[in-house]
Phi, psi and omega in degrees: 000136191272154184292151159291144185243095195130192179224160195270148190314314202291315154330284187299341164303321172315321198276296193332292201291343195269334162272333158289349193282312211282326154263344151299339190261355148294341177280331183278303189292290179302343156317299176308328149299322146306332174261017169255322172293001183266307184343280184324297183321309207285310179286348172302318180283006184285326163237033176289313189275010175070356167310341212224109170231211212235358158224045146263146177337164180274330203299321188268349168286304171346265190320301196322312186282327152295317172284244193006343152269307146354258167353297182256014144080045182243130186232100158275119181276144177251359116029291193255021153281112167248174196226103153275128183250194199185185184278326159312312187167198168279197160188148188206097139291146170192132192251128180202141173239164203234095180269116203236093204314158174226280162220172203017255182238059181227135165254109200279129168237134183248117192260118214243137145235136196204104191228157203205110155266135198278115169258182178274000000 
């Protein structure tokens, strides 16, 4: 028998599904990086017009930041966003995650941080 030269119909199948697996889960993935750098916009930006400052409410930082994911069509929970204040200012954390169908019933959760500090 002469050596074989190549790869076997089943090989190459392997690779086909091992390269669709590998770009679903960049389809899955890279979105979610991009709406986590609009976070960042969003909060960097919280106190550029001066509405959002280091003694406003968490309530009103809340809504504020939700109409603003709203806005830019980012769906995100403002939930687990907090506000520690100080003698400095504020500080506004936030942990948050991106749950994302992947295949059938298996789900990519990507887990986020983001902090912004408010001075007085």
């Amino acid at each position: 028998m002469k050596h074989q030269k190549g790869l076997t119909m089943v090989s190459i199948l392997l690779l086909v599904l091992g390269a669709i697996v590998i770009l679903r889960a960049f389809m899955v993935i890279i979105p979610s990086y991009f709406d986590h750098a609009e976070v960042g916009v969003i909060l960097d930006s919280l106190d550029e017009n001066n509405r959002i400052n280091a003694k406003t409410s968490t309530k009103v930082m809340r809504e504020e930041v939700a109409r603003r994911l709203r806005d830019n069509n980012v769906a995100f929970s403002v939930d687990t966003l907090e506000v520690q204040r100080s003698s400095a200012g504020a500080v506004i954390n936030w942990n948050y995650e991106s749950r994302k169908h992947f295949l059938a019933n298996i789900d990519m959760v990507l887990t986020f941080q983001r902090q912004k500090e408010l001075s007085k």
